[in-house]
N, C-alpha and C positions, 0 to 999 in steps of 0.2 A: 787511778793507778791500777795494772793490771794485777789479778790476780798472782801470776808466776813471775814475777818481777820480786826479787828480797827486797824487803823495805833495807835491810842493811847489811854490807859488807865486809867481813871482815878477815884480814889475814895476820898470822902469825910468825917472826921470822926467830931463826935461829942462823948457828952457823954453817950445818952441814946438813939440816932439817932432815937429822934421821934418830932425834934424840926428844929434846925440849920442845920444838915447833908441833910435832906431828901430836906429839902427848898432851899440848893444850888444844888442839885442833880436833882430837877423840873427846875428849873430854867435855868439851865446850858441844859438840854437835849431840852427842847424848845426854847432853844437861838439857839443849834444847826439843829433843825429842820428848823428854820425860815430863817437859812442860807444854809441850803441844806448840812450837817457837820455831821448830825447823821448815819449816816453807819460807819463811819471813825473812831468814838470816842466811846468808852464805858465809861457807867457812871456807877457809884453804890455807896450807901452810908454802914457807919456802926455807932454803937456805942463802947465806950469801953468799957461799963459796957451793962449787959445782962438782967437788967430792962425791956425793951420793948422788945424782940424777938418775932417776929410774929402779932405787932402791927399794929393799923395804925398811922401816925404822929397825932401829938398834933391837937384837932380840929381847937385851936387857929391858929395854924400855918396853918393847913389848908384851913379857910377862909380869912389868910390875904393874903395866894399866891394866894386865887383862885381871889380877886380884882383885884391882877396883870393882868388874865390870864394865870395862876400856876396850874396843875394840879397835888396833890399830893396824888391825893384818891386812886393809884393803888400800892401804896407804902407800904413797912411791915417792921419793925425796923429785923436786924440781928447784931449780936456783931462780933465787926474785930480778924480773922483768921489767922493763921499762911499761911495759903495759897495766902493770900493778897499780901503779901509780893511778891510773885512771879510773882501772875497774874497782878498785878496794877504799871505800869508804876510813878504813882505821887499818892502819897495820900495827900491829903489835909487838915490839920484840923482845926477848928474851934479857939483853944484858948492854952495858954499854958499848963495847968494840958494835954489834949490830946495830946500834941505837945510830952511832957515828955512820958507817958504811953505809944504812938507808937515807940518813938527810944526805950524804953526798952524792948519791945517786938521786936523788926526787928531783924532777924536774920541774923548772919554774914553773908557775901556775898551777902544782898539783892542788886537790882539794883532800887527799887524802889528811888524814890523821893520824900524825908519827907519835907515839911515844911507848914506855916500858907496860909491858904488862901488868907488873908486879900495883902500876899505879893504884887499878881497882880493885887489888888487895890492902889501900892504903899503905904502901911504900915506894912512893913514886923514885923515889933513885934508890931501888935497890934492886940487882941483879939476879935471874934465875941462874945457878951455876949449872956451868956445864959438864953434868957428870960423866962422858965418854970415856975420860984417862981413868977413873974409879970403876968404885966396886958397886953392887946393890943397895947401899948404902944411898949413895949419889944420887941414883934413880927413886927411892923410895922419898927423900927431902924437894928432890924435884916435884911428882906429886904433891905433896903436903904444900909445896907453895902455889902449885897450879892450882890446887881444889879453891886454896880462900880466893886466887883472882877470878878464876871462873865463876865463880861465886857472885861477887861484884860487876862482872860484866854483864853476869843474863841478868841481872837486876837492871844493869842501863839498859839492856837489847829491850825488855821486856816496857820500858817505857818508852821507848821510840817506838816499838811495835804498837803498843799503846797509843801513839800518839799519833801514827800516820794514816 
């Protein structure tokens, strides 16, 4: 295997990927830097609807990751491709309506891997809300449930890295 080649793929979806998507996709890439993981893993987010293309995420959202130490200001909303399908390893999404909309768009034979984020926070059907209609409130429980799944995934990433 080459060097510059990610052992593994991953995308994040939400609905307008300028909220939930983009804030697990900061999070998840500096979880992996701070472990020395980001050469190994690709990240990238989408939306499923084409509302935000070319955006930057929600400012909300932007100053509630940047308290974490999140940085999302280099991020631009783009809607999920038929091409995902092929190039992305695991797509990940936010909530059920997304969950539905990606299997009906994957196309036969994909090899990706559809399911909720929330799973490697152990609650495989439960949904990340999406805080846009709300207040700081919204954004601040969305972290809190991003941090435990990102949590759970660099733990998988880190044994596939491990293991490839």
């Amino acid at each position: 295997m080459s060097e510059s080649r990610p052992v593994w793929r991953v995308l994040f979806v939400c609905m307008g990927n300028i909220c939930r998507s983009p804030t697990a996709e900061g999070m998840l890439r500096k979880r992996l830097q701070d472990e020395g993981l980001d050469a190994s893993v690709e990240i990238d987010s989408c939306g499923t609807g084409a509302w935000h293309v070319g955006q930057a995420p929600d400012p909300r959202a932007v100053q509630a990751a940047s308290e974490r130490g999140v940085d999302l200001s280099g991020l631009r909303g783009r809607q999920l491709a038929q091409e995902d399908f092929a190039q992305f390893d695991e797509i990940l999404v936010m909530d059920t309506d997304n969950l539905d909309q990606v299997l009906a768009r994957r196309p036969e034979g994909s090899r990706a891997q559809v399911s909720r984020l929330l799973h490697y926070a152990n609650q495989p059907d439960t949904d990340v809300p999406d805080p846009y209609f709300g207040g700081e409130a919204g954004f601040l429980r969305v972290l809190d449930q991003l941090e435990l799944a990102v949590e759970g995934l660099t733990a998988s990433l880190r044994q596939r890295v491990d293991g490839a």
